[in-house]
C-alpha positions in Angstrom: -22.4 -1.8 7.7 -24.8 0.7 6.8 -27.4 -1.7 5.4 -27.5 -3.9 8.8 -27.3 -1.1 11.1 -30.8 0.3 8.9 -32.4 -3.0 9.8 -32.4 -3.1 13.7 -35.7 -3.4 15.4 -35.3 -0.9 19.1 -37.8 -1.2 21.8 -39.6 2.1 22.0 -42.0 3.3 24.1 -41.5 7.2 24.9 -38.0 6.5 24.6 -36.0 4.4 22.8 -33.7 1.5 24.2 -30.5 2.3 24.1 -29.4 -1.5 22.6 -31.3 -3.0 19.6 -34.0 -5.5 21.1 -32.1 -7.9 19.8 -29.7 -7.5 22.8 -31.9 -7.8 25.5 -34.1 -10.7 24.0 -30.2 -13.1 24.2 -30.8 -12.0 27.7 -33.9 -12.9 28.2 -32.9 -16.6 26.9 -29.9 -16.5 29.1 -32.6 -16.0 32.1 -34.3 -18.9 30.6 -31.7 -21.2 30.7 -30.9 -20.4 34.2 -34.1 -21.1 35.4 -35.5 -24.0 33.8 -39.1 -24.5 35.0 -40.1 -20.7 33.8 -42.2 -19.7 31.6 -42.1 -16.1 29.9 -44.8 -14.6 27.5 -43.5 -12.0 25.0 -45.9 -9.8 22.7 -44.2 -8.3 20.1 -46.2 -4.5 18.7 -45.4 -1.1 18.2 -47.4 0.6 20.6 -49.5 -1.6 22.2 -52.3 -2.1 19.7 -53.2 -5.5 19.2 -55.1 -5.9 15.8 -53.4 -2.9 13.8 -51.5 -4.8 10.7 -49.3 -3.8 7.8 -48.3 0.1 7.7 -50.3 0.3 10.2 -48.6 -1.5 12.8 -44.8 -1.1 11.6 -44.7 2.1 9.3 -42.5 1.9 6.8 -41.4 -1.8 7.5 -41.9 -4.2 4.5 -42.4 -7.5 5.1 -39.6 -9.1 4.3 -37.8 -6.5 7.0 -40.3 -7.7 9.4 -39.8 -11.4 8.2 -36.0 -11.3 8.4 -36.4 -9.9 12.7 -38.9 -12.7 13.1 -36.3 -15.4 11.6 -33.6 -13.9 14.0 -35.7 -14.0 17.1 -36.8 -17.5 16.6 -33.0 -18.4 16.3 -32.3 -16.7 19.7 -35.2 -19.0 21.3 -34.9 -21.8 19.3 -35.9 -25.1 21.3 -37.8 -22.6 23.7 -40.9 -21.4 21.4 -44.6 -22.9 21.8 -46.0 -24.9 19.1 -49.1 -23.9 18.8 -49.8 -26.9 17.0 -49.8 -29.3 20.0 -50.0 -27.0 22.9 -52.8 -24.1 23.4 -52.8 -21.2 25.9 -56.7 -22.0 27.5 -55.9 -25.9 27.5 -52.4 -26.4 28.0 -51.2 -26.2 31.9 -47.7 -24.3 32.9 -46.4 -28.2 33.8 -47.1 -29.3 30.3 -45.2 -25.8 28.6 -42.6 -26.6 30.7 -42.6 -30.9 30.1 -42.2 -29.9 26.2 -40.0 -26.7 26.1 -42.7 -24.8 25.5 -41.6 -22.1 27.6 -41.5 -18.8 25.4 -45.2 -17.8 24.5 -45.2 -15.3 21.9 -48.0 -13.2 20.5 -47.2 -11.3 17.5 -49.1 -8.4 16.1 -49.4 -8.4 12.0 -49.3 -11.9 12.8 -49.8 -12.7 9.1 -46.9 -10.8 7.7 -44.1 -10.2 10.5 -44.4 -14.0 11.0 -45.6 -15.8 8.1 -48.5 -17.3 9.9 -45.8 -19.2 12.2 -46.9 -22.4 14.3 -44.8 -20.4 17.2 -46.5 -17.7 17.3 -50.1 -16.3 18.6 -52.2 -13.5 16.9 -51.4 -10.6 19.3 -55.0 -9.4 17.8 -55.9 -12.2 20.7 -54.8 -10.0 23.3 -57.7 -7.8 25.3 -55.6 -5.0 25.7 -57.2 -2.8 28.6 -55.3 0.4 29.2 -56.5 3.1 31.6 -53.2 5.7 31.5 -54.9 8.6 33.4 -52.8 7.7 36.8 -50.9 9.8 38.5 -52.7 12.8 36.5 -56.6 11.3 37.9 -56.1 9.2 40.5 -59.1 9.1 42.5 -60.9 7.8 38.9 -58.6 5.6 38.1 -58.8 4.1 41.3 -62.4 3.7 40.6 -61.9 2.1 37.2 -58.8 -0.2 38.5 -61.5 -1.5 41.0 -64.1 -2.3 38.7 -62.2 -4.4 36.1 -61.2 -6.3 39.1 -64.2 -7.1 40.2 -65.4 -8.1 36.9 -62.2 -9.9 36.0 -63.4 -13.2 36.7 -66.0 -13.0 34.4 -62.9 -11.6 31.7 -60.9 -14.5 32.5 -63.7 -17.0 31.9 -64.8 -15.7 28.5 -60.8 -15.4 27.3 -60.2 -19.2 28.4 -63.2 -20.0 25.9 -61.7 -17.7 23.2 -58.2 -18.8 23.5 -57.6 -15.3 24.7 -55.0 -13.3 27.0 -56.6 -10.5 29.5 -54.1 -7.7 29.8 -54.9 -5.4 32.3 -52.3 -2.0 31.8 -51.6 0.4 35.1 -48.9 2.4 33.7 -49.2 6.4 33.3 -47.5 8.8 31.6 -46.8 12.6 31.6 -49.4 15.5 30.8 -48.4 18.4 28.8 -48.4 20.5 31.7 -46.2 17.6 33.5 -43.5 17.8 30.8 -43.2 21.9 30.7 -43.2 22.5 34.7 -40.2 19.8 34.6 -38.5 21.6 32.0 -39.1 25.3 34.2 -37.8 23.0 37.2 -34.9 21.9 35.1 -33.9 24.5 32.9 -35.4 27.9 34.7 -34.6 27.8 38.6 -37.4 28.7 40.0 -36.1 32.0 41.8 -35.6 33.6 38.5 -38.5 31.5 36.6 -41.1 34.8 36.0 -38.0 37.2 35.1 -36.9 34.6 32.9 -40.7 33.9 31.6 -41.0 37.7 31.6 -37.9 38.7 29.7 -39.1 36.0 27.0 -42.4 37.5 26.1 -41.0 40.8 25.6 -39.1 39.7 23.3 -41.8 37.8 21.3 -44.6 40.2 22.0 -41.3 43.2 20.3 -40.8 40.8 17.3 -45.0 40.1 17.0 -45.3 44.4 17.0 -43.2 45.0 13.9 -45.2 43.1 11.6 -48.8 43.0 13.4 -48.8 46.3 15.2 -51.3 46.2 17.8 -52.8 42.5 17.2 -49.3 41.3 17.4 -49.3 42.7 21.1 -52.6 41.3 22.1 -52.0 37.7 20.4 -48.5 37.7 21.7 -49.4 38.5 25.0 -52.5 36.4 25.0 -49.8 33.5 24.2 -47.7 34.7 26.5 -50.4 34.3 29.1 -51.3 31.1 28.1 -47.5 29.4 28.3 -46.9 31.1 31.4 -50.1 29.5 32.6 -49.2 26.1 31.5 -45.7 25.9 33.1 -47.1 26.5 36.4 -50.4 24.0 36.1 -48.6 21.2 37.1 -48.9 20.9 40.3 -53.0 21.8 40.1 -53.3 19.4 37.2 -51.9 16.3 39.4 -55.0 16.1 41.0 -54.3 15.1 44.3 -55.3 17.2 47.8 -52.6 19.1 49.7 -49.8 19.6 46.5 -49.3 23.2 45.9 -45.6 23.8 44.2 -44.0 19.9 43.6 -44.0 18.8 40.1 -43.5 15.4 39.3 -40.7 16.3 36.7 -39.7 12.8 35.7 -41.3 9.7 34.0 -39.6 7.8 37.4 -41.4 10.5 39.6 -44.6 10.1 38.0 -44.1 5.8 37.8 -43.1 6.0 41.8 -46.7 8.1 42.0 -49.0 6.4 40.6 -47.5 3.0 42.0 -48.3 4.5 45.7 -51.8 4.5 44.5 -52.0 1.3 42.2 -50.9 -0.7 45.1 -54.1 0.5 46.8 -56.3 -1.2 44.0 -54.2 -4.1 44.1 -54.0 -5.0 47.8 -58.0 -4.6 47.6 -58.3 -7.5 45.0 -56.1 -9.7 46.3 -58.0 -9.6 49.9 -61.6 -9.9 48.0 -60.5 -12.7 45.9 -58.3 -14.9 48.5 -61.7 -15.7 49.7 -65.4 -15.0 48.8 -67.1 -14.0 52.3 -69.7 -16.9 52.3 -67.9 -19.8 51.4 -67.7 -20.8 54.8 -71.4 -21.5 54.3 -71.9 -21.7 50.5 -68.5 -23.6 48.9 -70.1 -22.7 45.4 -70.2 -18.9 46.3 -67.8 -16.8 44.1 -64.9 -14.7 45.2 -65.8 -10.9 44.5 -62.5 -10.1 42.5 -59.9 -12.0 40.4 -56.9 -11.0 39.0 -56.3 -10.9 35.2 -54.3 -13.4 32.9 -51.4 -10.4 33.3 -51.1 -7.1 34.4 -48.7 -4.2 33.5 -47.1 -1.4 36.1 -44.6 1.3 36.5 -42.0 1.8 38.9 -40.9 -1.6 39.0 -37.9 -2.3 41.6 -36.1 -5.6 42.7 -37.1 -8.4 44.1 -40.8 -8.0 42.9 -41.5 -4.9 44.0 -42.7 -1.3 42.9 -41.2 1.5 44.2 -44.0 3.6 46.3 -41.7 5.9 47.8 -40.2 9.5 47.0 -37.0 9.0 46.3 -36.0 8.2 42.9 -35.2 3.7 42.3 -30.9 4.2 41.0 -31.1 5.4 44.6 -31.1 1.7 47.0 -31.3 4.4 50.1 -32.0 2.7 53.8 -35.9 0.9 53.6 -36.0 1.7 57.7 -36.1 5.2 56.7 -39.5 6.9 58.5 -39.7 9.6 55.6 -40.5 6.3 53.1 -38.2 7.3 50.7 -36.9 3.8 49.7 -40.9 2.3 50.5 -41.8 -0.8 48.3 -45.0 -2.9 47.6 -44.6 -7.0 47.3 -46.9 -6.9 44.1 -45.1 -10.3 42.6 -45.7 -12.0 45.4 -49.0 -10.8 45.8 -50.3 -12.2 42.9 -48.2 -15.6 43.3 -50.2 -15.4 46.9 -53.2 -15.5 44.4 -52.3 -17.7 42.1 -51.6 -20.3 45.1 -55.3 -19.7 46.6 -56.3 -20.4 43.0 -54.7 -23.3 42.5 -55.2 -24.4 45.8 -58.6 -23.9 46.5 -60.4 -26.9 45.0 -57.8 -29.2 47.2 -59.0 -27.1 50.4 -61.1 -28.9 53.0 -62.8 -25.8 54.1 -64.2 -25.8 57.9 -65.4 -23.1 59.8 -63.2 -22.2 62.4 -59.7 -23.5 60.5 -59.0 -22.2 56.4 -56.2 -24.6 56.2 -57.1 -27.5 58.4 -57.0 -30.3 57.1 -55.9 -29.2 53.1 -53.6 -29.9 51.4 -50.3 -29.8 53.2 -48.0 -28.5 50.2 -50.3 -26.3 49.5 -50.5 -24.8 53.2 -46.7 -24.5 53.1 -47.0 -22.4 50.1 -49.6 -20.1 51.2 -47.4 -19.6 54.2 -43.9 -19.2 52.2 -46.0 -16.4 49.6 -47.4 -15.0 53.1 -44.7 -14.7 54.8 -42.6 -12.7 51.6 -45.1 -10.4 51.1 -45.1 -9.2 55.0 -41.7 -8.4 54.0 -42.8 -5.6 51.6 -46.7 -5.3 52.6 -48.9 -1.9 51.6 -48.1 0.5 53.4 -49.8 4.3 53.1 -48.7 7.5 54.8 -48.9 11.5 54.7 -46.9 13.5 52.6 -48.7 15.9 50.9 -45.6 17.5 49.5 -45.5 14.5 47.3 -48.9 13.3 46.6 -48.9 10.7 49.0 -52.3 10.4 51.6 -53.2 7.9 53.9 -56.6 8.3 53.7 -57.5 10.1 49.8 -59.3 8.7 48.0 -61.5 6.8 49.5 
């Protein structure tokens, strides 16, 4: 009825889902029951803001709304949730989630009131939320700043473990204003008849402005005039990036796709500084110069692990032998499974000189190998199409 349909809780972030959450969260248990030795971690916020509470979180949600979502997800994981009362995110290993059916972590913002202060939940005011959204729109900055939390995400990931908290580490983007009106003059004006059309517009706003403001109607409207004009051809300038004169990016996948070419960049970097620190040969207590964080966020994601860093668009499956890279996609799952091996792996190592692997452990050499071998099947790759925003060699 009415009443019920009033009370579903969407997933919104720009847009909303098309299903209540509701529905995809039964899939998510589905997934879980299918694969048995997983472990998933859910936050649950409005936008992303870990210690906002009340109104302030969920406007216009009272608390027994928000109580009445949190009793329905607990029954779709039921048997799954942690218990936060004999199992702890900095002390508790994956084996042990997975030994007690622990295997659904789930911080909650408004921790008090959407869950009641549940046993099987976290405080999402425990998460280190680091967003740095510029991407696509600033690249060669956000490179910059993608490379520097890296490098000081060991340190992070040492003080969270003391705090019992979770490094997130976002490399999403999102649209500019001068993004979202050049893809509506790419969708809606074609771009032959874009300045009659533009042009035919302000007359008639600058001939409605005249009868009441006389002259000062004119001038503001075709000061304004100016200004809009201005702003639906910006967009190409205000990507930022050397060599693109007319393409827009005029979808959120075109901008994702974008700004993955260039996050795989920062990426690839830490995974190489971090698989091994350049001493350790000589100094085993020498510290790699990256780390990864507790969990990372991206655009553009694509199957089998993978972010789409090519041009066309990702309902397109296309031919991946293609030379144009159309269809190109970075291993960026099994990247960081590479690293989580090396982490894991490392203290079992019997480092030498000449040989990484001689002599370690021998599951853990097969597994280095299996993640080596995956990612080679989707490595980074970097080419010139300047059309698109894609360089080889920019930035630095």
């Amino acid at each position: 009825g009415q009443e019920e349909e009033e009370e579903e809780w969407y997933g919104v972030h720009f847009m909303q889902t098309r299903h209540p959450i509701l529905y995809y969260l039964r899939q998510v248990r589905s997934w879980l029951d299918e694969h048995p030795s997983e472990v998933v971690v859910l936050w649950l916020s409005k936008h992303g803001v870990p210690d906002a509470t009340g109104d302030g979180q969920y406007p216009g949600a009272s608390v027994e709304a928000k109580r009445k979502f949190w009793e329905r997800y607990r029954a779709i994981f039921d048997g799954l949730l942690i218990d936060t009362t004999s199992s702890s995110i900095n002390a508790t290993s994956i084996g042990d989630l997975v030994d007690r059916s622990h295997r659904v972590v789930t911080f909650a913002t408004d921790y008090v009131e959407f869950t009641n202060s549940s046993q099987y939940a976290l405080d999402g005011s425990l998460i280190n939320n680091w967003v740095h959204g510029e991407g696509a729109f600033d690249e060669a900055i956000t490179l910059d700043v993608q490379r520097g939390y890296f490098q000081e995400a060991q340190e992070r990931n040492s003080w969270a473990k003391k705090e019992g908290r979770l490094n997130l580490m976002g490399m999403n983007t999102e649209g500019t204003e001068s993004q979202i009106l050049g893809a509506f003059k790419d969708r809606f004006l074609k771009r032959s008849f874009a300045q009659s059309e533009l042009l035919g517009l302000l007359r008639s706003i600058i001939a409605h402005l005249s009868q009441f403001w006389g002259i000062a109607g004119e001038l503001g409207g075709l000061l304004g005039g100016v200004y809009l004009s201005g702003l639906l051809d910006s967009c190409a300038k205000d990507v930022n990036i050397p060599g693109i004169t007319v393409w827009c990016p005029s979808t959120l996948l075109e901008v994702a796709q974008l700004s993955s070419y260039y996050d795989q960049i920062a990426i690839e970097e830490a995974f190489l500084a971090s698989f091994i620190s350049p001493n350790t040969a000589e100094r085993p207590d020498s510290r790699p110069t990256a780390a990864f964080p507790n969990a990372v966020y991206l655009d553009g994601l694509d199957i089998e692990g993978t972010t789409r860093t090519g041009t066309s668009l990702m309902d397109d499956a296309g031919d991946e032998d293609d030379v144009s890279h159309a269809f190109t996609r970075y291993s960026y799952v099994d990247t960081i499974v590479s690293y989580n091996a090396e982490v894991a792996c490392r203290s079992k190592d019997k480092i030498l000189h000449d040989d990484l692997f001689a002599g370690g452990d021998k599951g853990c050499y097969q597994l280095r190998r299996l993640v080596a071998q995956r990612r080679l099947k989707h490595p980074l790759q970097r080419w010139n199409d300047a059309e698109h925003g894609r360089q080889k060699d920019w930035p630095k």
